[in-house]
C-alpha positions in Angstrom: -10.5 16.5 2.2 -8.1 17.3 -0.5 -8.9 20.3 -2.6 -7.4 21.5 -5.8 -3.8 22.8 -6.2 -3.2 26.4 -7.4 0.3 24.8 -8.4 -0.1 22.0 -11.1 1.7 18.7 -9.8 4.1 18.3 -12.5 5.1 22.3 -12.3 9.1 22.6 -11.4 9.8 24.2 -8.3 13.0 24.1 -6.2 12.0 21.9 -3.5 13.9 19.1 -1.0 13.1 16.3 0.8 12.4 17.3 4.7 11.7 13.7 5.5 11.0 10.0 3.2 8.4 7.7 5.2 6.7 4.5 4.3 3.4 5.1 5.0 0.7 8.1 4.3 -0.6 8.3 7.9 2.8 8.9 8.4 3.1 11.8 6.2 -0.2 13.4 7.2 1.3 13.5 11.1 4.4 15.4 9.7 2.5 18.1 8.0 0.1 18.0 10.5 2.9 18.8 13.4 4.6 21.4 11.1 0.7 23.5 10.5 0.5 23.1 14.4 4.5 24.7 14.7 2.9 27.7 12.8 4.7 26.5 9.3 3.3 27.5 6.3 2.2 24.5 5.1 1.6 26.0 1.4 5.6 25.4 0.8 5.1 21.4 1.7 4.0 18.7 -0.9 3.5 15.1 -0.2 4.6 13.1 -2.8 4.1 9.0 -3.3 7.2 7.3 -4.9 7.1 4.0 -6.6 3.6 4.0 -7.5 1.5 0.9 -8.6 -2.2 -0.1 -9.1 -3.4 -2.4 -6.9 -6.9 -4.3 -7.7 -8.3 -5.8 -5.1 -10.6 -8.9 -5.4 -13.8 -8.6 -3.1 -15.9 -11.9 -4.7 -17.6 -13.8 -7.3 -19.9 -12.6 -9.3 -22.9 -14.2 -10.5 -25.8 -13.9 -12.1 -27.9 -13.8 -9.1 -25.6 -11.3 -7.3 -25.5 -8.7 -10.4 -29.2 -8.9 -10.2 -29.5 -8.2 -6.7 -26.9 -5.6 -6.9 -28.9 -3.9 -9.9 -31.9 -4.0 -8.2 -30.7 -2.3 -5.0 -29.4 0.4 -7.1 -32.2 0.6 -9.4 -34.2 0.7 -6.2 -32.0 4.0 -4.9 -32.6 5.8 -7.6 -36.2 4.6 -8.0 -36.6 6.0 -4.6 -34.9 9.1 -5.5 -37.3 10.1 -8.8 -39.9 8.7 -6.4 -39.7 11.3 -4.0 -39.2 13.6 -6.6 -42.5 13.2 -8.7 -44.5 12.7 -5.2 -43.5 16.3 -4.7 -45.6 17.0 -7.4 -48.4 15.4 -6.4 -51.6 16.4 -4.8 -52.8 13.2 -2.9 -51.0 9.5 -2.6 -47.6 10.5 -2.6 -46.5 7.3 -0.9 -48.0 5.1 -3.9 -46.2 7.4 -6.4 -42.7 7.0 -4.3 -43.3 3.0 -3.7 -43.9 2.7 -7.4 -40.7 4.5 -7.8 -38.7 2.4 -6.0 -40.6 -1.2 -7.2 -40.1 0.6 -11.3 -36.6 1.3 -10.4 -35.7 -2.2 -8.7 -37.3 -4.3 -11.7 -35.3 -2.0 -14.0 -32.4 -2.3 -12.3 -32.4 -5.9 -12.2 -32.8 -6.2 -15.6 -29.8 -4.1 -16.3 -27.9 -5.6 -13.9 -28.5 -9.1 -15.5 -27.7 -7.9 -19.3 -24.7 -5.6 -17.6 -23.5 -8.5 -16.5 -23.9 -11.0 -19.3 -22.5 -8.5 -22.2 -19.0 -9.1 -19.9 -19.5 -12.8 -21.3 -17.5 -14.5 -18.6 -14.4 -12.6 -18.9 -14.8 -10.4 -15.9 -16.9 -12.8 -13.3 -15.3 -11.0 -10.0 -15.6 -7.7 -7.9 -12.7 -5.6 -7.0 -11.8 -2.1 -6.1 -9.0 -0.4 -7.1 -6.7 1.6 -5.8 -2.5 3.0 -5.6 -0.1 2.7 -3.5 3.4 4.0 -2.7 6.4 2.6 -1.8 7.3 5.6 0.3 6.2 9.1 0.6 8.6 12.3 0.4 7.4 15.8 2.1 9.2 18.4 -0.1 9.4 21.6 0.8 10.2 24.9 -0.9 14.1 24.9 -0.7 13.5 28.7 0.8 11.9 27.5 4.0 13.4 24.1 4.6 15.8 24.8 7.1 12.3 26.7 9.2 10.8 23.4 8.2 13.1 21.2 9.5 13.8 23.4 13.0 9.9 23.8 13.4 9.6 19.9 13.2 12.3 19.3 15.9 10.9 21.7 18.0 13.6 24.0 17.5 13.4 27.7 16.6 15.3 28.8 13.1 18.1 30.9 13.8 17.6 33.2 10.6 
């Protein structure tokens, strides 16, 4: 999981290019080997070059499929408020959760359909989106890139 940088991306630093490769996976094994050579790792950044959206087209959509897929979230959170107000309740907790998720589903549907219709026709596909990189550069601080680069081959720096 990625977590926050103390150092905003777009900060200047003095940093060079240990290695270029074409793929993430790729980028994740260098760093990777470099924390398990005992390099600090805070000096390294992974950065994507030649950046562009890519949208993806998973299917049609219809009517009947925004309904359904309304209704199955509608039903999730149904289920969820469901289970909430049935811990509230003294006796029949099941009815109050299986109203839940019935109250939810109808609703859902419902907002799925008119969801779907506002888009009149212009948008009548799913996708997911994503970016993608031409290549990927690991920088590292200019101060420990000759460590960086000895540590990689397996060498030990001679400083």
């Amino acid at each position: 999981m990625t977590q926050p940088s103390r150092i905003p991306p777009t900060s200047s630093g003095n940093y060079r290019v240990l290695r270029t490769v074409p793929t993430y996976a790729e980028a994740q094994q260098i760093v990777d080997s470099l924390s398990d050579a005992g390099f600090p790792v805070e000096h390294v950044r992974v950065v994507g070059t030649g950046l562009r959206s890519v949208e993806q087209v998973t299917g049609r959509m219809t009517n009947g499929k925004a309904a359904l897929y309304g209704m199955a979230s509608g039903a999730w959170l149904g289920l969820f408020v469901g289970l909430l107000l049935g811990l509230f309740t003294v006796g029949g907790w099941l009815s109050v959760v299986l109203w839940g998720v019935a109250l939810g589903a109808v609703w859902g549907l419902v907002f799925g359909l008119v969801g779907h219709a506002a888009t009149g026709g212009r948008r009548d596909f799913r996708s997911v989106q994503g970016l993608e990189a031409d290549a990927y550069d690991i920088l590292v601080d200019a101060e420990h890139i000759d460590e960086a680069a000895a540590r990689l081959t397996g060498d030990r720096p001679t400083a």
